[in-house]
KEKE-3310 file (N, C-alpha, C; in steps of 0.2 Angstrom, whole numbers, plus 5000, padded with zeros to 4 digits):
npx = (4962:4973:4988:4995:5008:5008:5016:5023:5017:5028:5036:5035:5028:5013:5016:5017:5005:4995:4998:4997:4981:4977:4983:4974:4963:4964:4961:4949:4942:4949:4942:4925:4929:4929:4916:4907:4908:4906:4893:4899:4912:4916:4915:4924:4937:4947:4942:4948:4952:4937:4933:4939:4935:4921:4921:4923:4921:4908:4911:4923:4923:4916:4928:4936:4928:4931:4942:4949:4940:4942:4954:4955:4946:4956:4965:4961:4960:4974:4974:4967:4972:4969:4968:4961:4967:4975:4968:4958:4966:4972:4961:4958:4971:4966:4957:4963:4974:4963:4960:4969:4974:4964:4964:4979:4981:4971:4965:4968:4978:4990:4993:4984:4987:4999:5017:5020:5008:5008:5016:5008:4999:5008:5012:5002:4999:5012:5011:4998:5003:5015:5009:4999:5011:5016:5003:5004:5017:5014:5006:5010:5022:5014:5009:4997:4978)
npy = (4966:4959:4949:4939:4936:4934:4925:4926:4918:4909:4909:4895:4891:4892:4885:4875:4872:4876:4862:4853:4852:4855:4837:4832:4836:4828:4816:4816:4816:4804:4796:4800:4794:4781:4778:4776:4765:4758:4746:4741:4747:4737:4724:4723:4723:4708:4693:4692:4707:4713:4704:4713:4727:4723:4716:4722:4732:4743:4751:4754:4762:4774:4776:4781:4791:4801:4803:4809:4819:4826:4827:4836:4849:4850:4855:4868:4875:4877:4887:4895:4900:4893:4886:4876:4864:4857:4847:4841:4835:4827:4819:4812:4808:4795:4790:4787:4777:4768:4762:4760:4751:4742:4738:4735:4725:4716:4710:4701:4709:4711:4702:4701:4713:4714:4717:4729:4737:4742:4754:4765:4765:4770:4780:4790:4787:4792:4805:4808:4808:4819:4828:4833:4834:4847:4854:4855:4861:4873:4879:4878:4888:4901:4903:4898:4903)
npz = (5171:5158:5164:5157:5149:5131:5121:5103:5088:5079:5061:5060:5066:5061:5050:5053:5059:5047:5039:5047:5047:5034:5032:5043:5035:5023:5028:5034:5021:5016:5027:5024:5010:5014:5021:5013:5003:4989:4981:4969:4972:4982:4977:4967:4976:4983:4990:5004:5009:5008:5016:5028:5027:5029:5040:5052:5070:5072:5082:5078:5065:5070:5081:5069:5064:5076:5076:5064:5063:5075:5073:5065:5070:5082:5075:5067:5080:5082:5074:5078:5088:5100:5117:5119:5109:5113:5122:5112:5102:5111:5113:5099:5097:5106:5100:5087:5093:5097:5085:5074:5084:5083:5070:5068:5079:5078:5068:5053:5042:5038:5036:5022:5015:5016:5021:5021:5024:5038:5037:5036:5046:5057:5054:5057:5065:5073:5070:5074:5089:5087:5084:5097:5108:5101:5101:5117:5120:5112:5120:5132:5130:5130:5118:5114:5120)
capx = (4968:4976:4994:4999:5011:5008:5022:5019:5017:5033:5031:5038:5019:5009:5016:5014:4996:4991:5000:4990:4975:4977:4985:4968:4956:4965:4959:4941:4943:4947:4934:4923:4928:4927:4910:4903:4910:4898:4893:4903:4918:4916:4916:4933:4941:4946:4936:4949:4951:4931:4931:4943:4929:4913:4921:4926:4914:4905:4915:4932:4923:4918:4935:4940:4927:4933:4951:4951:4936:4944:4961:4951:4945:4960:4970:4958:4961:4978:4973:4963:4979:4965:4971:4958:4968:4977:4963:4955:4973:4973:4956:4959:4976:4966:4954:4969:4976:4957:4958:4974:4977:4960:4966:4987:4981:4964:4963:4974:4978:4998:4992:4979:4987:5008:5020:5018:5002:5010:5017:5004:4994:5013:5015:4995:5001:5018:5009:4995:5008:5017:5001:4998:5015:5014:4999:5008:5023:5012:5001:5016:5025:5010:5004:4989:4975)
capy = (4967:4951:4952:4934:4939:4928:4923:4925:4910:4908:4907:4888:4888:4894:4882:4866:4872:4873:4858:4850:4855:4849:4832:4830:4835:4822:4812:4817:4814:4795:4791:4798:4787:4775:4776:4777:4762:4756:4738:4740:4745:4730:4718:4727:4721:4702:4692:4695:4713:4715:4703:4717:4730:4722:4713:4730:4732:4749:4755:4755:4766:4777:4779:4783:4800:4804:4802:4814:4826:4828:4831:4843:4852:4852:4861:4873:4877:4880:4891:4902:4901:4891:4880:4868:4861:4853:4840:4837:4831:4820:4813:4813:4801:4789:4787:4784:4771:4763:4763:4758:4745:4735:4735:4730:4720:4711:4708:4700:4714:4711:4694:4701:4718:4715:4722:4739:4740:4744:4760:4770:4766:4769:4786:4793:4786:4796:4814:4811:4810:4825:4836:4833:4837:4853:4858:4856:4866:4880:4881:4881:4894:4905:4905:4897:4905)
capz = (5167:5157:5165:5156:5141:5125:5115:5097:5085:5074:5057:5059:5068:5057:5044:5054:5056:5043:5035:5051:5044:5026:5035:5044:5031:5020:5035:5034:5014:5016:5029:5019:5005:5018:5025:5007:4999:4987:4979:4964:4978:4986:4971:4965:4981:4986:4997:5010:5008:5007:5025:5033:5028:5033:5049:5057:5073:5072:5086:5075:5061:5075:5082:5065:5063:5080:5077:5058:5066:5081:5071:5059:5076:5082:5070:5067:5087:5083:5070:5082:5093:5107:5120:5119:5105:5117:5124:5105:5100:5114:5110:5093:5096:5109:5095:5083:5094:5095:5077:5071:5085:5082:5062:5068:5083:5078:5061:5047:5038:5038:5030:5015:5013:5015:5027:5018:5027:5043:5038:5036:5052:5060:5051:5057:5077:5074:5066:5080:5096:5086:5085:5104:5109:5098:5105:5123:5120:5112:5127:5138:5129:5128:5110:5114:5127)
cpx = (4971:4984:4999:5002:5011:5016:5019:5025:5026:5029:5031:5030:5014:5008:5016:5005:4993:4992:4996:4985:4974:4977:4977:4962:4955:4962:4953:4939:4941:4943:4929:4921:4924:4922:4904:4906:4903:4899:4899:4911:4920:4918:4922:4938:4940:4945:4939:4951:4943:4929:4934:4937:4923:4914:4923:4920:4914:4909:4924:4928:4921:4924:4938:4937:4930:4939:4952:4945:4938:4952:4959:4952:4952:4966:4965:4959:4969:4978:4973:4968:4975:4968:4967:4960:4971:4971:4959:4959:4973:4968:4955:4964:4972:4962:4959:4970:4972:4958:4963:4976:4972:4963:4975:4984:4974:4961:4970:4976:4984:4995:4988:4982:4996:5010:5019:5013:5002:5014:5011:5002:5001:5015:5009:5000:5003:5015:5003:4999:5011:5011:5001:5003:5016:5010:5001:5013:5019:5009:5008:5018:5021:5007:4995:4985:4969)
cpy = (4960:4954:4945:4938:4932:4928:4921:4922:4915:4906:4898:4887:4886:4887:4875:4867:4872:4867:4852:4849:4852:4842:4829:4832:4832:4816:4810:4814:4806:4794:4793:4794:4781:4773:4779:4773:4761:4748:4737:4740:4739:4724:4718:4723:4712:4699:4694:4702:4716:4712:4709:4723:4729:4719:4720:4729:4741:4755:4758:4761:4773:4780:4783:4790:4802:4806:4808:4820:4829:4832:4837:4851:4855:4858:4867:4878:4879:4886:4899:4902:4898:4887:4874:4862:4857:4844:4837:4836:4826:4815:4809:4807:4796:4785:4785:4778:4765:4758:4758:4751:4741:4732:4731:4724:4713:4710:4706:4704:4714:4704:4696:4708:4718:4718:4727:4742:4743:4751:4765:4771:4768:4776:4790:4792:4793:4805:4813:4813:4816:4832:4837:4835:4844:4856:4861:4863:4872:4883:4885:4888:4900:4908:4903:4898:4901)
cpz = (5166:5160:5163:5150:5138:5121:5109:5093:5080:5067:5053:5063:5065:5050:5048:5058:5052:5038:5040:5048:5036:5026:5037:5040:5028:5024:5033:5025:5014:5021:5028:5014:5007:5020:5016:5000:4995:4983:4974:4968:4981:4981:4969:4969:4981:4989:5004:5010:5008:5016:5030:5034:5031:5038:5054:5062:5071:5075:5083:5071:5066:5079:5076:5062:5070:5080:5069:5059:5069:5078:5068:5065:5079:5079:5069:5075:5088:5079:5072:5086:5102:5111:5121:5114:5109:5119:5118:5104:5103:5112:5104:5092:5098:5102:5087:5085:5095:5088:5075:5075:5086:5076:5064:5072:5082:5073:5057:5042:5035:5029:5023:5013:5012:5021:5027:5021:5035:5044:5040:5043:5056:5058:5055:5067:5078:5073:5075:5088:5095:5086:5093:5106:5106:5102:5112:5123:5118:5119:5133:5138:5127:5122:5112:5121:5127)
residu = (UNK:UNK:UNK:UNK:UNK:UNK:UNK:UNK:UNK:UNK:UNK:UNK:UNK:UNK:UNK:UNK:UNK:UNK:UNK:UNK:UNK:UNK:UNK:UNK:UNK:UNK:UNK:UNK:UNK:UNK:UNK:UNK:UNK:UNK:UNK:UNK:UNK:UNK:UNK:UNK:UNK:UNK:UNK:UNK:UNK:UNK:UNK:UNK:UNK:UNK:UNK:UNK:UNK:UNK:UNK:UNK:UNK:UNK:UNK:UNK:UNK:UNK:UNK:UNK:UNK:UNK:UNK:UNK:UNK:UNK:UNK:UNK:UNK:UNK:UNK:UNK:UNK:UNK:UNK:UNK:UNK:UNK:UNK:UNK:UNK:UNK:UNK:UNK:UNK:UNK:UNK:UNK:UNK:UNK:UNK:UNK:UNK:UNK:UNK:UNK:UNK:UNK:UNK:UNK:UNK:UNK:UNK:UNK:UNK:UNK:UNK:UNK:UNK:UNK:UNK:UNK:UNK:UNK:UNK:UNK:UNK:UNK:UNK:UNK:UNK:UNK:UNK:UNK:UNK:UNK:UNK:UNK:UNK:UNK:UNK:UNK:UNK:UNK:UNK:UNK:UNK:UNK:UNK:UNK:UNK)
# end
């Protein structure tokens, strides 16, 4: 006999799941783009814009399917109301902050793309930390088993 009692999702849940879920298939979308530049893409961009893409090491491009799969995954895990969304949200950020702090922290990207370039990767951090927390408080509060 289950004798946990679930708390059922709000419909303020449901809606930042599946707005989750759009968020990271957009995800899945651009690296895609991403990992299917082509010759003519390349020519289009400026030399230092074309160095930023060809210097990446492998391991960044890797954190970057880990970090929009893993969100994908995730949200789907809040969908089915699962608690392992929890742990794939958090994998999901480290692979974010892989990500995002090799391109803040170890490339000129400020310098070849503007300031402006620093929202973004500072908008993606801010939705991953909030997804994980999410997750959390659902678990807690018994939506997710």
């Amino acid at each position: 006999m289950n004798d946990v009692i679930r708390d059922e999702p709000t419909r303020g849940y449901w809606i930042i799941s599946i707005v989750a879920l759009l968020w990271n298939l957009l995800g899945v979308m651009a690296y895609m783009m991403h990992v299917t530049l082509t010759a003519e893409d390349f020519a289009a961009m400026g030399e230092a814009e074309r160095a930023l893409y060809t210097g990446a090491p492998t391991w960044v491009t890797g954190a970057y399917a880990i970090a929009v799969f893993g969100g994908t995954l995730g949200s789907v895990a809040l969908l089915l109301r699962k608690s392992w969304a929890v742990p794939v949200f958090a994998i999901s950020l480290l692979a974010i902050l892989a990500q995002m702090g090799y391109s803040l922290l170890m490339t000129n990207v400020i310098e070849v793309m503007g300031a402006g370039s620093v929202i973004m990767p500072l908008v993606v951090i801010a939705i991953g930390v909030y997804l994980v927390m999410f997750a959390r408080s659902s678990k807690k509060r018994g939506i997710l088993s």
